[in-house]
MARMAR-96768 format. One record per atom (N, C-alpha, C, CB): residue in three letters; z, x, y. Coordinates in steps of 0.001 Angstrom, whole numbers, padded with zeros to 6 digits, always signed. Glycine has a CB too. Layout:
ALAZXY ...
END
This chain:
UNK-005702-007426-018908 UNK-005524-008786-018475 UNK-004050-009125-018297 UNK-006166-009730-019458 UNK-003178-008544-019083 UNK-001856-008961-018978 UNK-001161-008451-017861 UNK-001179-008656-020084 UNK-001983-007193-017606 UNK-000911-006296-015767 UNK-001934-007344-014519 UNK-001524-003345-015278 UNK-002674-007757-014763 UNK-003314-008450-013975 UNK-002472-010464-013654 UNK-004929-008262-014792 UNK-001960-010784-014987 UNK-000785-011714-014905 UNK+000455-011404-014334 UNK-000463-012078-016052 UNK+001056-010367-014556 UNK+002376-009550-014216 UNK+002021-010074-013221 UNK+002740-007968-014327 UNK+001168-009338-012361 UNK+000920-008905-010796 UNK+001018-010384-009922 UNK-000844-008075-010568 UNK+000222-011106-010571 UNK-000006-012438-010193 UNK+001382-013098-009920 UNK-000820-013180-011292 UNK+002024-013359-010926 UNK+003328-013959-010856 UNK+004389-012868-010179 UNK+003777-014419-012383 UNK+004478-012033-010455 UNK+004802-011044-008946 UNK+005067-011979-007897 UNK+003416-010012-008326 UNK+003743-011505-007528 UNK+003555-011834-005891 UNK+003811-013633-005830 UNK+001607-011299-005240 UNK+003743-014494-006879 UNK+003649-016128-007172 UNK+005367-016305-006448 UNK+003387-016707-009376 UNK+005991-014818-006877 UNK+007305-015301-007225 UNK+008105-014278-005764 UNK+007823-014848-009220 UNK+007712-013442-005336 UNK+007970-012483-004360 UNK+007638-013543-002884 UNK+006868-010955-004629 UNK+006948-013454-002606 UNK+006568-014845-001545 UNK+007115-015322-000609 UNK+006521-015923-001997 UNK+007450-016788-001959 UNK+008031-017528-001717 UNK+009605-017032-001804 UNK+007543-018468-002381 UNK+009979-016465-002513 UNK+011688-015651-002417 UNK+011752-015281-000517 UNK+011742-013500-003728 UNK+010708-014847-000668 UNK+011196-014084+000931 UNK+011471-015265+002049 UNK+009728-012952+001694 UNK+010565-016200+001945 UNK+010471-017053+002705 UNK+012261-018038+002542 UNK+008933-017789+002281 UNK+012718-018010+002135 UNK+014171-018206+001848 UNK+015045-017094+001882 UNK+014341-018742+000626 UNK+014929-016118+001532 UNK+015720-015071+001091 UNK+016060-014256+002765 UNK+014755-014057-000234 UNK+015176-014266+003794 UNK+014997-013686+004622 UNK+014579-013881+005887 UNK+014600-013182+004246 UNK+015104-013135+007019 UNK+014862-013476+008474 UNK+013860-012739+009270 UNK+016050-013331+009174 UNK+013373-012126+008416 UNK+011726-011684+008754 UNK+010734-011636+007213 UNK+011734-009787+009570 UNK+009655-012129+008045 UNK+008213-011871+007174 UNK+007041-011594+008494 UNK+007689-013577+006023 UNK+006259-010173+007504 UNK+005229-010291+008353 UNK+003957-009405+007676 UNK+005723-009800+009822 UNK+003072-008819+008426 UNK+001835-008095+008262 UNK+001945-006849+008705 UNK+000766-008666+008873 UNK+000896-005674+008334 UNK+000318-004897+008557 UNK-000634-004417+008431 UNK+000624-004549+008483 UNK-001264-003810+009018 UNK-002864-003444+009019 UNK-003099-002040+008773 UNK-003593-003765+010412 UNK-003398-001407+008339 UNK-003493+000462+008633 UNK-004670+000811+009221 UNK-003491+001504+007220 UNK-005011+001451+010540 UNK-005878+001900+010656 UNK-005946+003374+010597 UNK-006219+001391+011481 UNK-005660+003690+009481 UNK-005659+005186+009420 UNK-007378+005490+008280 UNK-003746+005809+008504 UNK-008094+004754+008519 UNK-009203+004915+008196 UNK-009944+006111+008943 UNK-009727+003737+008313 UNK-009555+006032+009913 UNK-010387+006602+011297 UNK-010192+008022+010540 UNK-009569+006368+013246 UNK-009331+008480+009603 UNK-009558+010069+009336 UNK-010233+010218+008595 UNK-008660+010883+008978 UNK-011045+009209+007733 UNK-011971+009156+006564 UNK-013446+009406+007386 UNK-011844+007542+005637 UNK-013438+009180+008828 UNK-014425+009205+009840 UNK-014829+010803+010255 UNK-013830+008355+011105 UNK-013261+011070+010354 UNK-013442+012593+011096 UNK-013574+013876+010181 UNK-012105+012918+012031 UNK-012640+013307+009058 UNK-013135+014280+007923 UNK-014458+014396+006869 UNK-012179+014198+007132 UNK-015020+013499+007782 UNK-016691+013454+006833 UNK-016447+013396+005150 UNK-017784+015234+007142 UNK-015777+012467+004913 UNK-015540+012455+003663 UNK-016563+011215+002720 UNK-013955+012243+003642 UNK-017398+011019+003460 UNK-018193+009974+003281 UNK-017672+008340+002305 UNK-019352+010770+002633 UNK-016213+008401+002421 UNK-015677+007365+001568 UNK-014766+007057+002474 UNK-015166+007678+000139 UNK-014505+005765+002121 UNK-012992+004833+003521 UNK-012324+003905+002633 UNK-013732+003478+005251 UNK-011217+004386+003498 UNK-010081+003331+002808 UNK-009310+002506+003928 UNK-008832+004230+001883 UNK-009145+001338+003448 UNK-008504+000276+004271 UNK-007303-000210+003867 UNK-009271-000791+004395 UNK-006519-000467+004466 UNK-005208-001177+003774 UNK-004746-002450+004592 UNK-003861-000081+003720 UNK-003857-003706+003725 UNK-002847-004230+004680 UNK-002162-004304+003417 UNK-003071-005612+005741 UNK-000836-004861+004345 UNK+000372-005100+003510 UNK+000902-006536+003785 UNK+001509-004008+003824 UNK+001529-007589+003170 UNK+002316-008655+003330 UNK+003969-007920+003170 UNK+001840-009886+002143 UNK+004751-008216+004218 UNK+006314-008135+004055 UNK+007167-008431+003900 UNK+006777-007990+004356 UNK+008033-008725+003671 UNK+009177-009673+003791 UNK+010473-008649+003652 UNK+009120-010948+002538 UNK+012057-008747+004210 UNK+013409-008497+003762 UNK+013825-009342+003268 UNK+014243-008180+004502 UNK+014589-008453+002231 UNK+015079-009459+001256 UNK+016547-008926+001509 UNK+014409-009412-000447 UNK+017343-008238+002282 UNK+018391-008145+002657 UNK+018147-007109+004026 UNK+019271-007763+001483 UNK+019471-006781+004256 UNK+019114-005761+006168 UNK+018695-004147+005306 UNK+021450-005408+007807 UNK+018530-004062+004430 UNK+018052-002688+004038 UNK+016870-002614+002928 UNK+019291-001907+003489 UNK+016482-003476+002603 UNK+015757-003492+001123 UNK+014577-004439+001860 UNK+016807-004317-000505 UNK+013007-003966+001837 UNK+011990-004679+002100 UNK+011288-004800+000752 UNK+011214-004112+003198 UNK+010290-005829+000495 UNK+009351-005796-000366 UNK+007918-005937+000478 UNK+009646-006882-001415 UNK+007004-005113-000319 UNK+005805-005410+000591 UNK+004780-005483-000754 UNK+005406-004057+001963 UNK+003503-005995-000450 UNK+002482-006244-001132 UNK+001276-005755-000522 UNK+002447-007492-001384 UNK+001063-004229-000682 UNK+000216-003667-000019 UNK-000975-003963-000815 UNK+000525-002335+000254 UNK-002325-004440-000196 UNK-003925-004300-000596 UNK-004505-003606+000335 UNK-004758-005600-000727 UNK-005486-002688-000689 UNK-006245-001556+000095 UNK-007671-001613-000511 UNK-005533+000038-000098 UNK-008501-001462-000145 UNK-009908-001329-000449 UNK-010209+000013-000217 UNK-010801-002223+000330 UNK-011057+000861-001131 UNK-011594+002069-000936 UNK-013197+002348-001463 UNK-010630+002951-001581 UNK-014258+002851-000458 UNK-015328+002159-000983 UNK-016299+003545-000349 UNK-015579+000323-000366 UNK-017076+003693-001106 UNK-018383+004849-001055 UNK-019144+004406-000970 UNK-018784+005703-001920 UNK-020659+004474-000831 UNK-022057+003765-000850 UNK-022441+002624-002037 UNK-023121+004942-000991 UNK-022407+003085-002823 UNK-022117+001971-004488 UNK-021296+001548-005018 UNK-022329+002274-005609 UNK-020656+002160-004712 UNK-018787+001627-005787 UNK-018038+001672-004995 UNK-017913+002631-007107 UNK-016843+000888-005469 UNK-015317+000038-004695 UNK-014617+000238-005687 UNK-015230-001751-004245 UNK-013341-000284-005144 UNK-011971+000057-005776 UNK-011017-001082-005235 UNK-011395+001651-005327 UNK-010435-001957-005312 UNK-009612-002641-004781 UNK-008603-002612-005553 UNK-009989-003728-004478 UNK-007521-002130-004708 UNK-006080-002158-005287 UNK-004857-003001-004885 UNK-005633-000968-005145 UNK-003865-002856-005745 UNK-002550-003970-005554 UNK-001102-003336-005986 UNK-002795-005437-006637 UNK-000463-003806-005189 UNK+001149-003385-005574 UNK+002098-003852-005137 UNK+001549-002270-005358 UNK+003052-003692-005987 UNK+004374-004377-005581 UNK+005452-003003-005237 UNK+005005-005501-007025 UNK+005961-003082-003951 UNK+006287-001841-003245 UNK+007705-002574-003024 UNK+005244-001281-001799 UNK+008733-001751-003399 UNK+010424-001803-002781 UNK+010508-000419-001949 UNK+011862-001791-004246 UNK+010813-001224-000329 UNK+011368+000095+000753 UNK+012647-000274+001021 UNK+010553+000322+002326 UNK+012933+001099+001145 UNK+014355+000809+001660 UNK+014460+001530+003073 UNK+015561+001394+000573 UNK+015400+000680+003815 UNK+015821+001328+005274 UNK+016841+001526+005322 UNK+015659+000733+006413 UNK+017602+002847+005139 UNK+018908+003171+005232 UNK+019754+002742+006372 UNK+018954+004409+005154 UNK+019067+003269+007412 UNK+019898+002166+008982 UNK+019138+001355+009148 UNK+020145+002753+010664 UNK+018687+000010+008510 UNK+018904-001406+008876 UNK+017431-001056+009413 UNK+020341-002018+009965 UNK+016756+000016+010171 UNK+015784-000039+011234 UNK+015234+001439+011841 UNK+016465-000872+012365 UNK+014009+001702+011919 UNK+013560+003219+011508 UNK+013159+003469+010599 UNK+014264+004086+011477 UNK+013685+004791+009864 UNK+013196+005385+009209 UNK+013543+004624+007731 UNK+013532+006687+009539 UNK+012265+005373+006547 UNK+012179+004564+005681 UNK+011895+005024+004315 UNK+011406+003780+006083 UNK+011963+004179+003268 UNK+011718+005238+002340 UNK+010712+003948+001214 UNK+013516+006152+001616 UNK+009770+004367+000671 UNK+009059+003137-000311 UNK+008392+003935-001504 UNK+007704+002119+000584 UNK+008531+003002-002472 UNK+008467+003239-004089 UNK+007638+002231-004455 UNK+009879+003150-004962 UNK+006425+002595-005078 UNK+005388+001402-005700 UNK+006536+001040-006475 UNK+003771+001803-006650 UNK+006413-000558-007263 UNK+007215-000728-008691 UNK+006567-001021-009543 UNK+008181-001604-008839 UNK+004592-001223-009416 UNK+003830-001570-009853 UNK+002878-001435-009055 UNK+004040-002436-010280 UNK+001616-000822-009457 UNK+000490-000636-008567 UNK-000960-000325-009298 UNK+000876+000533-007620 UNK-002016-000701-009549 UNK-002759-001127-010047 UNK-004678-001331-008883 UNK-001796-002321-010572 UNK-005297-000081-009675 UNK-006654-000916-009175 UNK-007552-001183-010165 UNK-007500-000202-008130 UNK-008600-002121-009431 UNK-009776-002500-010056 UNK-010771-001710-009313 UNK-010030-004014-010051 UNK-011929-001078-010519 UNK-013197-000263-009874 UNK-014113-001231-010259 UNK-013603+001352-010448 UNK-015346-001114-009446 UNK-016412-002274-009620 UNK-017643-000784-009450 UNK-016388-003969-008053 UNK-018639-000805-010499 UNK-019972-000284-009721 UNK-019986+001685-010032 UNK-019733-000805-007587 UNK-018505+002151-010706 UNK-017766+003363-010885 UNK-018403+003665-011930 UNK-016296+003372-011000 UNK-019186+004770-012255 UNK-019355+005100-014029 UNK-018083+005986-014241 UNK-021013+006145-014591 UNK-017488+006650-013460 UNK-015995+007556-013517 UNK-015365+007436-014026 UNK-015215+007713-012836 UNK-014928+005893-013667 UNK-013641+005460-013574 UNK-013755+004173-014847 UNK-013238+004962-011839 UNK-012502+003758-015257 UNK-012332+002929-016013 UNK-012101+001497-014786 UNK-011138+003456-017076 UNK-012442+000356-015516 UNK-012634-000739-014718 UNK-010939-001286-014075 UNK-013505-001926-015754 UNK-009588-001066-014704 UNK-008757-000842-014291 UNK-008104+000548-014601 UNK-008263-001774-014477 UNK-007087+000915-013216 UNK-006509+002012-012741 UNK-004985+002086-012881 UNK-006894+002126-011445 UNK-004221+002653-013231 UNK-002919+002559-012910 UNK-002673+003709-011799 UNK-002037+002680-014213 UNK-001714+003070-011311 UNK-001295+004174-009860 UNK+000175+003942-009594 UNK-002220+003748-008178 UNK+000445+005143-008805 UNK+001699+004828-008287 UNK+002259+005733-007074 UNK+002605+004876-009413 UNK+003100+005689-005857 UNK+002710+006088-004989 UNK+004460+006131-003930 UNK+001317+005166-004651 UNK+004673+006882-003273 UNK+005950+007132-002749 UNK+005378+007334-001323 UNK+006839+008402-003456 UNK+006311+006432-000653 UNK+005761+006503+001369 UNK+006843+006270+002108 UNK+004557+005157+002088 UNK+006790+007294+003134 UNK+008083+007784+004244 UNK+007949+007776+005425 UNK+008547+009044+004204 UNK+008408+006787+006166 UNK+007887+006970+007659 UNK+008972+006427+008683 UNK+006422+006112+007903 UNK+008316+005718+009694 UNK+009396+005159+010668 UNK+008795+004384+011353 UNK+010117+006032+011535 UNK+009731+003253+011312 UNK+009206+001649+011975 UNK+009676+001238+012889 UNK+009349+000499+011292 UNK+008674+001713+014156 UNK+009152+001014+015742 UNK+008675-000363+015845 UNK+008450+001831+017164 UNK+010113-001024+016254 UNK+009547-002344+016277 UNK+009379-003005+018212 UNK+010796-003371+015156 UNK+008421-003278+019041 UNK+008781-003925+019883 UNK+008302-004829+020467 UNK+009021-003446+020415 UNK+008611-005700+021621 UNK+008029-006834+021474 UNK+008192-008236+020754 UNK+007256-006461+021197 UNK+007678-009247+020488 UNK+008069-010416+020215 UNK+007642-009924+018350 UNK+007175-011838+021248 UNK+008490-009775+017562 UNK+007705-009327+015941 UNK+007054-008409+015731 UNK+006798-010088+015384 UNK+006065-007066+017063 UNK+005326-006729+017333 UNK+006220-004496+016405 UNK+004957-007485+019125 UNK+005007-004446+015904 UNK+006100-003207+015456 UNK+004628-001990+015202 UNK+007382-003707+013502 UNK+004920-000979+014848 UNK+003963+000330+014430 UNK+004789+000996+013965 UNK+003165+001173+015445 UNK+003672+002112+012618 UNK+004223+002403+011614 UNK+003766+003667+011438 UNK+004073+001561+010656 UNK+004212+004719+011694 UNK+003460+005889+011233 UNK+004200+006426+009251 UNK+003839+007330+012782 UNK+003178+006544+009027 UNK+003664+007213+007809 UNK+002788+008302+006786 UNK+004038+006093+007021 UNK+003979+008716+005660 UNK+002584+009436+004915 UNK+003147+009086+003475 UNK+002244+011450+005223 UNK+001733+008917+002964 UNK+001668+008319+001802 UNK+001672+009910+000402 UNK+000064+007174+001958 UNK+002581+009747-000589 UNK+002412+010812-001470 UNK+002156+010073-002696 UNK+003594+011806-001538 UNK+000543+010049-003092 UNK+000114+009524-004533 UNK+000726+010745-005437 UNK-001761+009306-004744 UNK+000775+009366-006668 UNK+001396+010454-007865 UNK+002052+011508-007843 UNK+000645+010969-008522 UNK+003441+011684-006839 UNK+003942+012636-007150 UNK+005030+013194-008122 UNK+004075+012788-006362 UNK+005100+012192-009252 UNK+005277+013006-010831 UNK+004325+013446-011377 UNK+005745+012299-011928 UNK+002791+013023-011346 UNK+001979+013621-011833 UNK+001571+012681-013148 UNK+002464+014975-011985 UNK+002555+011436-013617 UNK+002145+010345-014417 UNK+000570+009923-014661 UNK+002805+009279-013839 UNK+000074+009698-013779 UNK-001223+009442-014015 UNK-002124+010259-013161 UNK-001458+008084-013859 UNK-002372+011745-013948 UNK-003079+012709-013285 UNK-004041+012717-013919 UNK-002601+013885-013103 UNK-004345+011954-015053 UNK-005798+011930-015140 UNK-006851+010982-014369 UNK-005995+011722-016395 UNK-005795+010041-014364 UNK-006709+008455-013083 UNK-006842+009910-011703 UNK-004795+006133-012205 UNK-006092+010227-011319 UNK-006315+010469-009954 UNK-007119+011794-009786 UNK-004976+010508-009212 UNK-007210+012615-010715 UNK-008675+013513-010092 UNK-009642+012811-010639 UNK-008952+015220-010547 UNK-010023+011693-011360 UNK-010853+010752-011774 UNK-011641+009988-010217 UNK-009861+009689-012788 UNK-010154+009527-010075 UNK-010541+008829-008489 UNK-010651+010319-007276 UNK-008831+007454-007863 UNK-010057+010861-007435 UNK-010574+012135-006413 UNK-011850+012287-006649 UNK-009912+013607-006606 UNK-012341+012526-007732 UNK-014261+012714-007776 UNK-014802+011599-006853 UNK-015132+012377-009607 UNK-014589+010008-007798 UNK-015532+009278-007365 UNK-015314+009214-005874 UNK-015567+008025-008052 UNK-013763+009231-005212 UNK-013995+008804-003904 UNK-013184+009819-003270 UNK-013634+007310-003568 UNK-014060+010505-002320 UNK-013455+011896-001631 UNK-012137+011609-000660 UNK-014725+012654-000595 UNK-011975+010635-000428 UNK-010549+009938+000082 UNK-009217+010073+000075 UNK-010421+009068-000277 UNK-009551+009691-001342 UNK-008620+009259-002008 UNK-007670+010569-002434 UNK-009220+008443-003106 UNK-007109+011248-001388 UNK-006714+012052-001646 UNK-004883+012374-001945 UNK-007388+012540-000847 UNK-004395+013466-002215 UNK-002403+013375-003066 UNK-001572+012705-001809 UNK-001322+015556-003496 UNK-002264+013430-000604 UNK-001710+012981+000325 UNK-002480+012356+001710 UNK-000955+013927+000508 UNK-001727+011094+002349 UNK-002224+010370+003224 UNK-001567+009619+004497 UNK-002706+009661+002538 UNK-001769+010340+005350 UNK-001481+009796+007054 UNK-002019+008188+007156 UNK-002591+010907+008406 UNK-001026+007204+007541 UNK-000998+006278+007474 UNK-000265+005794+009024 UNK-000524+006069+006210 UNK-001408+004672+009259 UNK-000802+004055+010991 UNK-000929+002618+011023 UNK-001828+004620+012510 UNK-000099+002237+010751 UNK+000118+000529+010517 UNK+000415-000327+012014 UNK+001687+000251+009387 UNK-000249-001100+012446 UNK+000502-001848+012996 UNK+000353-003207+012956 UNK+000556-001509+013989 UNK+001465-003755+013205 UNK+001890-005736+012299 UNK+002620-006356+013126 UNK+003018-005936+010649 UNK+002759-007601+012314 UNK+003552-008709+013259 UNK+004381-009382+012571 UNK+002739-009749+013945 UNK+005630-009292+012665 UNK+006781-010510+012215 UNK+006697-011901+012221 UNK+007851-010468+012948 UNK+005636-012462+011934 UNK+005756-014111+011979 UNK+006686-014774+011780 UNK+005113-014727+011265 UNK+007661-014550+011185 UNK+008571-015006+010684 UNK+009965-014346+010877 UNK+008193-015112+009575 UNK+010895-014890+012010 UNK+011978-014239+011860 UNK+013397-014916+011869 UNK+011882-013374+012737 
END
């Protein structure tokens, strides 16, 4: 209950910072589901993210992802610092907190700890209009390697590594 407050006031307090702090805020969507399709993995995962800069190199994002099999779900949360070394492109992101809830799982414990490192490159064009290819590396200290072949059983997905295709909009710039 208490990482579930953290999280809350997090994001209570992340927000609204950006919305002052910064000359863009925006969204993303991932549709990199579509490989959960082709690899017959009979489980899918969805993501978006909320964004904001909080200076020309340092983003915060608040990625939610849903991951879900025939009976059981997983909904997850995090508080993610990226950094963009040139201002624009390429990128580098560090959960600083990341956290799911399983519903319906006999596997899994009802909360998850996670944590997760993602590298890609952000074309932006158009009016706010941008795409994101990236790849996602869960747990790569190995910190919580018992959650994650836990979650590797229940959801065939959910795998160390993950191709990721975002695309979003700057509402705010």
């Amino acid at each position: 209950m208490r990482k579930t407050l953290i999280m809350a006031i997090i994001i209570c307090v992340v927000l609204p910072a950006g919305v002052f702090c910064s000359g863009k805020m925006g969204f993303g969507a991932d549709l990199a589901s579509v490989q959960d399709i082709f690899l017959g993995q009979n489980s899918y995962q969805i993501s978006l993210d909320f964004r904001t800069m909080v200076s020309d190199e340092f983003q915060i994002r608040i990625p939610l992802s849903a991951t879900f099999i025939r009976t059981s779900f997983m909904i997850e949360g995090a508080l993610m610092l990226v950094y963009y070394p040139w201002q624009t492109g390429p990128f580098l992101g560090l959960s600083v907190f990341q956290m799911g809830f399983t519903c319906q799982c006999p596997d899994l414990e009802n909360l998850v700890n996670l944590n997760e490192v993602q590298i890609g490159w952000t074309f932006e064009f158009g009016p706010g209009l941008f795409v994101e290819p990236s790849l996602v590396v869960r747990d790569p200290s190995g910190t919580f390697s018992d959650e994650y072949s836990r979650l590797k059983g229940a959801f065939p997905c959910y795998t160390t590594f993950r191709g990721k295709l975002s695309f979003g909009w700057y509402f705010w710039r």
